[in-house]
C-alpha positions as CSV (number, residue, x, y, z in Angstrom):
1,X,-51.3,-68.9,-49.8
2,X,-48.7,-68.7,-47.2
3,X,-47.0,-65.6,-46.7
4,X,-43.8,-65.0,-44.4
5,X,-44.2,-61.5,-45.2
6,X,-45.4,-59.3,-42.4
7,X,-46.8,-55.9,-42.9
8,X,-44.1,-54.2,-40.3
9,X,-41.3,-54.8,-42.4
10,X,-40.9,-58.0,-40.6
11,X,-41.0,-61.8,-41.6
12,X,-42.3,-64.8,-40.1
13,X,-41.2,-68.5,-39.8
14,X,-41.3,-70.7,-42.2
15,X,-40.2,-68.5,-44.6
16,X,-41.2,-71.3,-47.1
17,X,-43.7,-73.6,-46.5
18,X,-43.2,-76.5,-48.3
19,X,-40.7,-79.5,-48.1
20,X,-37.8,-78.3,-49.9
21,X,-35.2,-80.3,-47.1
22,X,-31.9,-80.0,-46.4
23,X,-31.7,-76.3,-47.9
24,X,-28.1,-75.0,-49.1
25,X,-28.1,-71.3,-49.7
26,X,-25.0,-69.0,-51.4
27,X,-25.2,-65.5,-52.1
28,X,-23.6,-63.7,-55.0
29,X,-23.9,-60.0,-55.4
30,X,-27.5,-59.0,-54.2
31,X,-28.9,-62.5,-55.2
32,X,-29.4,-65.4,-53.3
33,X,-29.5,-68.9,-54.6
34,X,-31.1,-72.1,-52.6
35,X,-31.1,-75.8,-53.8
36,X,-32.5,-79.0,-51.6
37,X,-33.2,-82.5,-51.8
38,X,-35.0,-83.9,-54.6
39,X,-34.1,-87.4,-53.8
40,X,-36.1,-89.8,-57.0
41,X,-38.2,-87.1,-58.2
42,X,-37.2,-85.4,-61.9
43,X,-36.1,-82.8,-62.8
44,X,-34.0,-82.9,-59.7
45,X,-32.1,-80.5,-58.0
46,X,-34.9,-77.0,-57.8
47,X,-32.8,-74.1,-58.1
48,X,-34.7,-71.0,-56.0
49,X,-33.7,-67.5,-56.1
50,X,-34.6,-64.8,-53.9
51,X,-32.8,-61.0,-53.3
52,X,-34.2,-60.6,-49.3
53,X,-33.5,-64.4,-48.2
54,X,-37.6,-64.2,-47.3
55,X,-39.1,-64.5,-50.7
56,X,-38.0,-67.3,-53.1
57,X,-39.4,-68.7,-56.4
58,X,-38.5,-71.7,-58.5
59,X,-36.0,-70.9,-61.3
60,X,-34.3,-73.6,-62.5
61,X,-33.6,-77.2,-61.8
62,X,-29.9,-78.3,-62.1
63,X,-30.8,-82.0,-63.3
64,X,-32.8,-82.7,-66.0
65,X,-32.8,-87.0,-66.3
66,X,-30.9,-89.0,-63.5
67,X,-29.3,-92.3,-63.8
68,X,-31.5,-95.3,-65.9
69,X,-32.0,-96.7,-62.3
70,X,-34.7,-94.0,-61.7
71,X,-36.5,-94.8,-65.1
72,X,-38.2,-96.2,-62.0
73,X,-39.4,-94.7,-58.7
74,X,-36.7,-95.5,-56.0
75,X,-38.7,-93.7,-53.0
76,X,-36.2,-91.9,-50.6
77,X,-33.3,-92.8,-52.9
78,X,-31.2,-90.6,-55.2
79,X,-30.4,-86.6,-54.9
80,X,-29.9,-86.6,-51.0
81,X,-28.8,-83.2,-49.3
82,X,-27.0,-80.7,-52.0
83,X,-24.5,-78.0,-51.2
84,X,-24.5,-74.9,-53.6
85,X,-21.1,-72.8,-53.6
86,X,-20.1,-70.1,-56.1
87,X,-16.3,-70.3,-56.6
88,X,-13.8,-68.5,-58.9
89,X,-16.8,-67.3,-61.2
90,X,-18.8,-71.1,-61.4
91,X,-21.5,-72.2,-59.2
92,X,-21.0,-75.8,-58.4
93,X,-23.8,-78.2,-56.7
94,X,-22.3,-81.1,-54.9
95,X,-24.5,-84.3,-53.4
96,X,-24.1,-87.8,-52.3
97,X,-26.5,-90.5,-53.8
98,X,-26.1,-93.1,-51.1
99,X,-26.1,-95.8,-53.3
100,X,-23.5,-94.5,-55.6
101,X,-21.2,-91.6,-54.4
102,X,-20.5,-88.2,-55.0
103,X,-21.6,-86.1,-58.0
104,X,-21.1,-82.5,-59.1
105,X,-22.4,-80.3,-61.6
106,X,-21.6,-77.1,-62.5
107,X,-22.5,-73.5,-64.3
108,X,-21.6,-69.9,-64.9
109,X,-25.8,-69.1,-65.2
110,X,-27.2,-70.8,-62.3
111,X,-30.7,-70.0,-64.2
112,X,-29.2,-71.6,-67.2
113,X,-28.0,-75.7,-68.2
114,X,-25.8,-76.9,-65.7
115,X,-23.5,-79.3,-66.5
116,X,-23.8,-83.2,-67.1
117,X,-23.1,-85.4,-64.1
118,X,-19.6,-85.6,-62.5
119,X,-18.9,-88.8,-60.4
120,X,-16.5,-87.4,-57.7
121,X,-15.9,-90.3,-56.2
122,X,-17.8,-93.9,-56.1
123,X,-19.0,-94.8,-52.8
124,X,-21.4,-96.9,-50.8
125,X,-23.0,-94.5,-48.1
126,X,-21.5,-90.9,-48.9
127,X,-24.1,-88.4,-47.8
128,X,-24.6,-84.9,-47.0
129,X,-21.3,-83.6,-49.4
130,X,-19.9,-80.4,-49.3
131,X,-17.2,-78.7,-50.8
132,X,-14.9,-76.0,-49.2
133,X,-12.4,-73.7,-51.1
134,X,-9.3,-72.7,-48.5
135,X,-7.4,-69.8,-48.6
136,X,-4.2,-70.9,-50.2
137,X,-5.6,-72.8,-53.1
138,X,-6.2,-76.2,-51.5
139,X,-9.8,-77.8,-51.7
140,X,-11.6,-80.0,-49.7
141,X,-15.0,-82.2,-49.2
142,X,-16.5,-82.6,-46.0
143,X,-19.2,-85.4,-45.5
144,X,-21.0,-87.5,-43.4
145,X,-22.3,-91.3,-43.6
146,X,-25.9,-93.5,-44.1
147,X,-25.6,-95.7,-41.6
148,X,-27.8,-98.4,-44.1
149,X,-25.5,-98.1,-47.3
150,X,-22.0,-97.6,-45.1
151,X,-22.8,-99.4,-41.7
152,X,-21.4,-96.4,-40.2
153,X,-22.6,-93.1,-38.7
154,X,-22.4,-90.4,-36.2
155,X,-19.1,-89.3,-37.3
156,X,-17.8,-86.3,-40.1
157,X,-14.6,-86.9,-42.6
158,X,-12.9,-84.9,-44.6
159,X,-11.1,-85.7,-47.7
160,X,-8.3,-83.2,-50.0
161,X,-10.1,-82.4,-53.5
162,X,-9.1,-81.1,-56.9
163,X,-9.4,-77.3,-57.1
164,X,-12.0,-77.9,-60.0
165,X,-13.7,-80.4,-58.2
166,X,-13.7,-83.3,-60.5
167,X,-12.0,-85.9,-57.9
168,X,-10.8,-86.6,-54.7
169,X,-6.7,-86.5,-54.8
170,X,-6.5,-88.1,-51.3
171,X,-7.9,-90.3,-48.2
172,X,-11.0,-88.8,-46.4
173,X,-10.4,-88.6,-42.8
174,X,-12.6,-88.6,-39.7
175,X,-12.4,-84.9,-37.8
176,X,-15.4,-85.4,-35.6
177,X,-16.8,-88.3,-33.6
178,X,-20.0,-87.4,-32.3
179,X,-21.4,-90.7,-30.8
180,X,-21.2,-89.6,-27.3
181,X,-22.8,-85.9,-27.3
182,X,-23.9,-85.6,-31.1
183,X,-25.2,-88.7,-32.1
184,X,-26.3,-88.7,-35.7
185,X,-24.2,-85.9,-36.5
186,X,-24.8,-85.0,-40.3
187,X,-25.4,-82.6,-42.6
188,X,-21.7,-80.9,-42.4
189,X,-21.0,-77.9,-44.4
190,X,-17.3,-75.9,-43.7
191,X,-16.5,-72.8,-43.5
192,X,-13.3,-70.2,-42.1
193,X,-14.0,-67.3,-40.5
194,X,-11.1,-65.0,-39.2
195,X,-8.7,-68.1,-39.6
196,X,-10.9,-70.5,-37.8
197,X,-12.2,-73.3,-39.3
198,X,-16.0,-74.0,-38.5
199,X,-18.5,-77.2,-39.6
200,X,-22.0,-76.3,-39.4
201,X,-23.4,-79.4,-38.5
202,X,-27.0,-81.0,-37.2
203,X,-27.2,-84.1,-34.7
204,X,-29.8,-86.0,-32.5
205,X,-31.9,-87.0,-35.6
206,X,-34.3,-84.9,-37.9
207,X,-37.1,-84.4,-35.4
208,X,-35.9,-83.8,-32.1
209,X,-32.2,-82.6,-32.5
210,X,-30.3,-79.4,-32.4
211,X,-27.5,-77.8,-34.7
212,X,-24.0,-78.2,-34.1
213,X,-21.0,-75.7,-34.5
214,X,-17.6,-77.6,-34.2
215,X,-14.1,-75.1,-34.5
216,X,-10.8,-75.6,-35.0
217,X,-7.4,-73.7,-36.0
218,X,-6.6,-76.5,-38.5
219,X,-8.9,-77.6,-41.1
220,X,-8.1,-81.4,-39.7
221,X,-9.1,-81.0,-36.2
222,X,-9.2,-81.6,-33.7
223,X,-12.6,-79.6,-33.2
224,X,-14.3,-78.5,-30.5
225,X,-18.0,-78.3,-30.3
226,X,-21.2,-76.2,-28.7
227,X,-25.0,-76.5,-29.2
228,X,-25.6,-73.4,-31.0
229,X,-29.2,-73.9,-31.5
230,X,-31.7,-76.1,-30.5
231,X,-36.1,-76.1,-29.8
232,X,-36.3,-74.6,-26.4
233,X,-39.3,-73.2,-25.6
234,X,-40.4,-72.8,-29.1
235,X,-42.8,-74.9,-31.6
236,X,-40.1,-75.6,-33.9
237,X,-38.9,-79.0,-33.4
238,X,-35.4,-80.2,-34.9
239,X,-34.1,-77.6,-36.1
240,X,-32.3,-79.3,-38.3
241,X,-30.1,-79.1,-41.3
242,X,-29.0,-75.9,-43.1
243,X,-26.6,-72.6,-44.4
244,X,-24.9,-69.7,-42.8
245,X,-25.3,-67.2,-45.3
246,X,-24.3,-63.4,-44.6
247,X,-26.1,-60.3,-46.9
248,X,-24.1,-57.4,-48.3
249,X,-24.4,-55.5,-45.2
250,X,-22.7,-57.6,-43.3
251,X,-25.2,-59.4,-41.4
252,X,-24.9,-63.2,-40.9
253,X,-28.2,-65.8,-41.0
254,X,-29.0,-69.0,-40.9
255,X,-31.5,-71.4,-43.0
256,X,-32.5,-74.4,-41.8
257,X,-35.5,-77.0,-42.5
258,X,-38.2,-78.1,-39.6
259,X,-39.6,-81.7,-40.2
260,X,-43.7,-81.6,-40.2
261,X,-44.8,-84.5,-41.0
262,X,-46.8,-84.6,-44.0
263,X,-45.7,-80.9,-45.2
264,X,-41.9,-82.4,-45.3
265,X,-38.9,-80.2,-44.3
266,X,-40.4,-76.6,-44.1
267,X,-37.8,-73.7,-44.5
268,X,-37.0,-71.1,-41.9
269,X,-34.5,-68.4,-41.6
270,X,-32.8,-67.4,-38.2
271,X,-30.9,-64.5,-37.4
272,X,-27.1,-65.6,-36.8
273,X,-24.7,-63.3,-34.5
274,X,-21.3,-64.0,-33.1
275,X,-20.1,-64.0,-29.7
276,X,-16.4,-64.9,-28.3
277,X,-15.9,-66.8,-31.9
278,X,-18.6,-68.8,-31.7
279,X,-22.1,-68.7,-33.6
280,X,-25.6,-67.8,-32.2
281,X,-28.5,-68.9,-34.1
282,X,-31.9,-67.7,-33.2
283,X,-32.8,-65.9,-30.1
284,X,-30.4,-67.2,-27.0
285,X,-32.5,-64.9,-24.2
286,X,-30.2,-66.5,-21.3
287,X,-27.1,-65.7,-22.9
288,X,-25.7,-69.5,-22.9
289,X,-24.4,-69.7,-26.0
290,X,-28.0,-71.8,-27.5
291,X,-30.1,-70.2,-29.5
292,X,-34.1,-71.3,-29.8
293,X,-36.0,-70.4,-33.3
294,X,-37.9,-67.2,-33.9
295,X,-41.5,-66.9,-34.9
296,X,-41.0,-63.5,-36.1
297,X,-38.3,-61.6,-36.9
298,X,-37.1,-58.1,-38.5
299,X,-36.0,-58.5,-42.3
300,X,-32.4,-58.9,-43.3
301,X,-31.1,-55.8,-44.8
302,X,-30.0,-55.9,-48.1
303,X,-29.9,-53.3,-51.0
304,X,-33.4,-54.7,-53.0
305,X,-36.2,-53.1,-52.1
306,X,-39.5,-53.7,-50.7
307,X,-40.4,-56.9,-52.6
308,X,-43.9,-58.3,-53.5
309,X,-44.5,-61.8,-52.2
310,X,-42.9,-64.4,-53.8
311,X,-43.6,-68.1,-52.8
312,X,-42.7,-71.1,-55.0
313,X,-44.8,-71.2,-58.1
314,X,-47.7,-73.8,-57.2
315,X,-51.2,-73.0,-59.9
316,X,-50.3,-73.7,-63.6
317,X,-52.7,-72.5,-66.7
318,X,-51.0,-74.7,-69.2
319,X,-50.6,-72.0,-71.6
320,X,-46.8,-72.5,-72.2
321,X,-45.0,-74.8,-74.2
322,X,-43.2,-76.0,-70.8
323,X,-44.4,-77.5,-67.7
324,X,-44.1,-75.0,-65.0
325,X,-41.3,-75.4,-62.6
326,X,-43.1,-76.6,-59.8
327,X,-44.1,-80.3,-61.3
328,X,-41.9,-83.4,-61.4
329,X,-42.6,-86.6,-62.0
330,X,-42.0,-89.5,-59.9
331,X,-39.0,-91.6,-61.8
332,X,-37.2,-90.0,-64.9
333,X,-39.7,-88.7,-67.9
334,X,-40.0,-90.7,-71.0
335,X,-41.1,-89.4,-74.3
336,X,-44.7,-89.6,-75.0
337,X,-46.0,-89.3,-71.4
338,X,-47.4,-85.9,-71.9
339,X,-48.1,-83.0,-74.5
340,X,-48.9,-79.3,-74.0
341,X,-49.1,-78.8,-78.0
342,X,-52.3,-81.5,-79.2
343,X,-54.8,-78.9,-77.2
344,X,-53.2,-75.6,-76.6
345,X,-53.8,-74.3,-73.0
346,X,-54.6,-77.7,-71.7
347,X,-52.3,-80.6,-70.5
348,X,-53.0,-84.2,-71.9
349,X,-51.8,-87.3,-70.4
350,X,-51.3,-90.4,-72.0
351,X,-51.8,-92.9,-70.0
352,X,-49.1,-95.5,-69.6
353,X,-48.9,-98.9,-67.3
354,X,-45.5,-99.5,-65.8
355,X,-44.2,-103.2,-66.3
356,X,-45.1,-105.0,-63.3
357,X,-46.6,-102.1,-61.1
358,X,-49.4,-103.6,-58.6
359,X,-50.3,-100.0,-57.9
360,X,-49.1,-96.2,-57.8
361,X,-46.3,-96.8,-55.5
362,X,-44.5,-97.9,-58.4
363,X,-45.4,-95.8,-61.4
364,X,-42.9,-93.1,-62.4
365,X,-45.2,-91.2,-64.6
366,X,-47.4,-89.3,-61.8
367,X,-46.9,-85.8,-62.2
368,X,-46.5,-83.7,-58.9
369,X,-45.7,-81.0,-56.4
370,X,-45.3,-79.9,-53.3
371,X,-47.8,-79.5,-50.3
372,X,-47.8,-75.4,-50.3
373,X,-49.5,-74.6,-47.3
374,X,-50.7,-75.9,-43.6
375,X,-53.9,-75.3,-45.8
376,X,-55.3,-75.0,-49.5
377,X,-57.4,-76.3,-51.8
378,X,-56.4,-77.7,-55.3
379,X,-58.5,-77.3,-58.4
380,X,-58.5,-79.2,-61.9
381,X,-60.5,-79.8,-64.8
382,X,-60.7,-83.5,-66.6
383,X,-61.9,-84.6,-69.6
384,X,-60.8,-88.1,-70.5
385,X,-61.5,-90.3,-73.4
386,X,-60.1,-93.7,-72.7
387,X,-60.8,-97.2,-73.2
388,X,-63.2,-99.3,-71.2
389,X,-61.9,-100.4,-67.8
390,X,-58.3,-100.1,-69.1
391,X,-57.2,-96.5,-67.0
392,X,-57.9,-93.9,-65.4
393,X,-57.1,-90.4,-64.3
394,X,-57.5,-87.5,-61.9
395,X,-56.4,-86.0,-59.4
396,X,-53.9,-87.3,-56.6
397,X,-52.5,-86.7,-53.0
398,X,-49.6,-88.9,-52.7
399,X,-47.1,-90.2,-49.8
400,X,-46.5,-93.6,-47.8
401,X,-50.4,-93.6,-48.5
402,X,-52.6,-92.1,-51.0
403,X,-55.9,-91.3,-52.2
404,X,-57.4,-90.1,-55.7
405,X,-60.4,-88.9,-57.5
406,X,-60.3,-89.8,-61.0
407,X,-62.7,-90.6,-63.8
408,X,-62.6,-94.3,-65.7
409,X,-64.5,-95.3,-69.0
410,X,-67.3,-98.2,-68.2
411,X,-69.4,-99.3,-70.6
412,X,-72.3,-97.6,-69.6
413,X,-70.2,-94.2,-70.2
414,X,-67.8,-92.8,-67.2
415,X,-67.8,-93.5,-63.8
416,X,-65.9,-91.1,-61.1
417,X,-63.7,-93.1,-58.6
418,X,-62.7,-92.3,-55.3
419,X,-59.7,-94.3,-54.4
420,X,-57.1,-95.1,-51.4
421,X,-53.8,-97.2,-50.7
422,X,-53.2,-97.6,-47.0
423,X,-50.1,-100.0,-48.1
424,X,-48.6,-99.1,-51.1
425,X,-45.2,-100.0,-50.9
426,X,-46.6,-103.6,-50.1
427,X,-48.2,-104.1,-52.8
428,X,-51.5,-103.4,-51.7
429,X,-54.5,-103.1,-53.9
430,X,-56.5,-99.4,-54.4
431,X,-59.7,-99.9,-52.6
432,X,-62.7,-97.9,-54.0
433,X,-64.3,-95.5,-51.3
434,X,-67.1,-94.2,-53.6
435,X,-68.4,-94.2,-57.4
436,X,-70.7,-92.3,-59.2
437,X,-71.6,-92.6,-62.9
438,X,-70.6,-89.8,-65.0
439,X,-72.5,-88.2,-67.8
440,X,-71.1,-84.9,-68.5
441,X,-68.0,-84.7,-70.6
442,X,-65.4,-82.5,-68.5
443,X,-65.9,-82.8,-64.7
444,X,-63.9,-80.2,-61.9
445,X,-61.9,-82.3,-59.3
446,X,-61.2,-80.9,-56.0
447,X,-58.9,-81.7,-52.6
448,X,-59.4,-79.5,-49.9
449,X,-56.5,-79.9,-47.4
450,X,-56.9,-78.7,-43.6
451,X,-54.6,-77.7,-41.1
452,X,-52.9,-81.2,-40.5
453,X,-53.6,-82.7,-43.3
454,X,-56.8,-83.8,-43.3
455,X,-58.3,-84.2,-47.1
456,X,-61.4,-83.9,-48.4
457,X,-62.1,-85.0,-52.6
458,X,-65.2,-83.0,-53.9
459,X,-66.5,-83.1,-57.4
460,X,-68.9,-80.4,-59.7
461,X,-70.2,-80.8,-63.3
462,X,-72.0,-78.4,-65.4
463,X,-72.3,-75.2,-63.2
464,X,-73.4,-77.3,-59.9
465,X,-71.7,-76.5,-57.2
466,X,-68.9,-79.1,-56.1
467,X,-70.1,-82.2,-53.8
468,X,-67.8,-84.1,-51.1
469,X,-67.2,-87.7,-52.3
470,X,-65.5,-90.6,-50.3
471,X,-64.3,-90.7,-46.7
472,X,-61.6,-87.8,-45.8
473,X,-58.3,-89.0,-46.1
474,X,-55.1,-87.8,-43.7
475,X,-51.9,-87.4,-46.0
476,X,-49.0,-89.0,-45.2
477,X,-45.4,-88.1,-45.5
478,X,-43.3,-90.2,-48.2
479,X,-39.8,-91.6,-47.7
480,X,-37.5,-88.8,-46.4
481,X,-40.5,-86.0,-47.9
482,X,-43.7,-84.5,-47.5
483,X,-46.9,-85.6,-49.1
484,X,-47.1,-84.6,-52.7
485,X,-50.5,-83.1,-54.6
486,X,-51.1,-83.7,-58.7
487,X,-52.3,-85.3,-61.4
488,X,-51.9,-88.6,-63.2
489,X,-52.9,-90.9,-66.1
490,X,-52.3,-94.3,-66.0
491,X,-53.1,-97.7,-68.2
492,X,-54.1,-100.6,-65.6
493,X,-53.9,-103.4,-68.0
494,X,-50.4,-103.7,-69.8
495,X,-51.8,-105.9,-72.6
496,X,-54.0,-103.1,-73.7
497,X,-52.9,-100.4,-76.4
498,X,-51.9,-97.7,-74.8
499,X,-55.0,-95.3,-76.2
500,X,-56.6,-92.5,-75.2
501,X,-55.7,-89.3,-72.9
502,X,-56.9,-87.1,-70.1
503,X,-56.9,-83.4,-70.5
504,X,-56.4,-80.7,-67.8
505,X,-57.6,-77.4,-68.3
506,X,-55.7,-76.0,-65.0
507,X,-54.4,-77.1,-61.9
508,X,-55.2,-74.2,-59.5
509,X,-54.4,-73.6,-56.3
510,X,-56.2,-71.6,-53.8
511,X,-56.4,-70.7,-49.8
């Protein structure tokens, strides 16, 4: 798999590659702590840890079930850009739902339960929340705007919080207006330095802008601003949204996402220095005060040592009572969907239809992950015993379009399908590719994935070796994330009992 581990005791960008956007980072102690969009999937809000800011792995998430709204999937809606802080002894998570307002939840174990839901404050078009802590006991939430829920953007406001966090005790007011040099200025997150006042902030939109760095003597304004990093010469387009984020030693970095297409928001880490008060992110060769993103870098120092490395868990045996971190499912979980107990070291699916669903696009029960590489392949085993014509399972690569491998009962036995949606979110019917009858009772799915994106379904039974089936496919990027890879069971008729299962031996994932 990818590795941003280098054997000279240096890293290299993306430090994670996979779509974990608009990454917030806080340190406490030796340990580091990330969190990132999750937007409709559940459990929402992943919780990462690392101890060199270069390897991370899945630990937690902070939601479990979000509102009854995402019993459904609501594609690009819900958990938009978190901020994790660590205050007073409590790690606090703060994000804007754009269609709702601001929530918080908090925890003393940030590998532990977090707390329910806290509505901050009800708003239309809230995004991109952050708290900030001052100096002399006042509190504060810094934000931006969706221009589609609030009809405004481009601009940063600032409103006076409760200490604990709970509510808003005042107006929010605008600090920044960035329509003539920062369009689409988002993203915000505040900090003091030295008794300066500095919003970390990104603008010119998620593929082709630059990060901001706006500074002020009083937390109001007014602020001045500077480019502090931006592409230059470099492959890395954006960069876009992220955290400063300093180690032990005393040395300062920042962590940002890349947008690429159907991998999502990809993770970096840039070295962060200061000169004349102002932040330099990256390498900034001609000394102008703009960064442009590293490819390679030395290591941050900090006290752990030489680690093995880590990258977000991806390959699951089954062998556990629990689903391993790195699934969710596409709208809030529902009892019965799943068991890991009626075969022990296999996963079985029920299948379930959701009430007026013309296709995938709108069934919540798909259970997935992130693309984990620029390439990989993706392994399972299926045995399914379901009832004629009514479902099917398998194997799925999922975004704005998907495609499938997946076996269906037919009354001369099984029959393997290989199936596509070019137009999901219209309502577009699967078309059928290429199918094969089926004899043997357990049957290995494959997807290879290329550099790009490019995927190819295979199939073996028995000890053959595996096959190619159907046309390659490209993935496709979802709505505000990367193309997902994983497995589903679905009933296509909703008058039809809901009978029958598919069981997974594995899901493995491979270079």
């Amino acid at each position: 798999m990818w590795d941003p581990n280098r054997s000279d005791a240096q890293y290299q960008n993306p430090i994670v590659y996979a779509d974990y956007s608009d990454p917030d980072v806080v340190r406490v102690g030796d340990d580091f702590f990330m969190t990132a969009s999750s937007f409709n999937a559940v459990p929402a809000l992943p919780i990462l840890h690392s101890r060199d800011l270069v390897n991370w792995r899945i630990v937690n998430h902070a939601i479990d079930e979000l509102p009854p709204a995402f019993d459904r999937p609501q594609h690009g809606n819900g958990v938009w850009a978190p901020s994790i802080n660590y205050h007073n002894g409590t790690f606090y998570i703060f994000y804007g739902d754009p269609d709702r307002g601001v929530y918080m939840t908090k925890t003393d174990d940030p590998r532990g339960r977090w707390s329910d839901l806290t509505l901050v404050h009800e708003a239309e078009g809230w995004i991109d929340t952050a708290p900030f802590w001052d100096d002399d006991g006042n509190a504060y939430l810094v934000h931006a705007f969706a221009k589609s829920r609030a009809g405004i953007n481009s601009v940063l406001h600032i409103a006076p919080m409760a200490t604990d966090g709970t509510h808003l005790t005042g107006e929010s007011r605008e600090v920044f207006d960035g329509h003539d040099d920062h369009p689409t200025i988002e993203g915000p997150k505040l900090y003091e330095r030295d008794g300066t006042y500095y919003i970390f902030a990104p603008a010119g939109g998620v593929s082709d802008g630059w990060q901001t760095v706006l500074r002020s003597d009083d937390i109001y304004g007014p602020y001045n601003d500077r480019v502090v990093l931006a592409q230059g010469n470099s492959d890395v387009n954006g960069p876009h949204q992220g955290a400063w984020v300093d180690t032990d030693s005393g040395e300062d970095w920042f962590i940002h996402f890349q947008e690429l297409d159907p991998y999502g928001r990809i993770v970096h880490l840039q070295p962060l220095s200061w000169n004349d008060g102002w932040p330099v992110i990256g390498r900034d060769e001609d000394g102008d005060g703009t960064g442009e993103p590293v490819q390679t870098h030395e290591k941050p120092d900090v006290s752990a040592d030489v680690l093995p490395t880590m990258v977000p868990q991806t390959s699951d045996d089954f062998d556990t009572a629990r689903l391993g971190l790195q699934w969710q499912w596409h709208g809030n979980p529902q009892f019965g969907w799943y068991s890991l107990t009626y075969r022990p070291g296999a996963l079985r699916l029920f299948p379930r239809s959701a009430e007026g669903a013309e296709n995938l696009w709108s069934v919540p029960n798909l259970l997935l992950q992130k693309f984990p590489a620029p390439a990989f392949t993706a392994t399972t085993e299926i045995q399914c015993e379901l009832q004629e014509q009514a479902g099917h399972g398998g194997l799925l690569v999922m975004g704005e379009e998907y495609a499938y491998l997946s076996v269906r009962r037919t009354a001369d036995g099984a029959e393997l399908i290989q199936g596509r949606n070019t137009a999901p979110s219209d309502g577009g019917p699967d078309t059928v590719d290429e199918r094969i009858p089926l004899q043997p009772p357990s049957t290995r799915l494959r997807a290879t994935v290329e550099e790009g994106g490019r995927v190819q379904f295979a199939y073996a039974t028995g000890d053959a070796d595996f096959e190619p089936i159907g046309t390659p496919f490209q993935a496709q990027q979802g709505r505000w994330i990367g193309a997902k890879i994983g497995l589903f069971a679905v009933q296509s008729d909703e008058s039809t009992a809901a009978d029958g299962y598919c069981d997974f031996e594995y899901f493995q994932v491979e270079e």
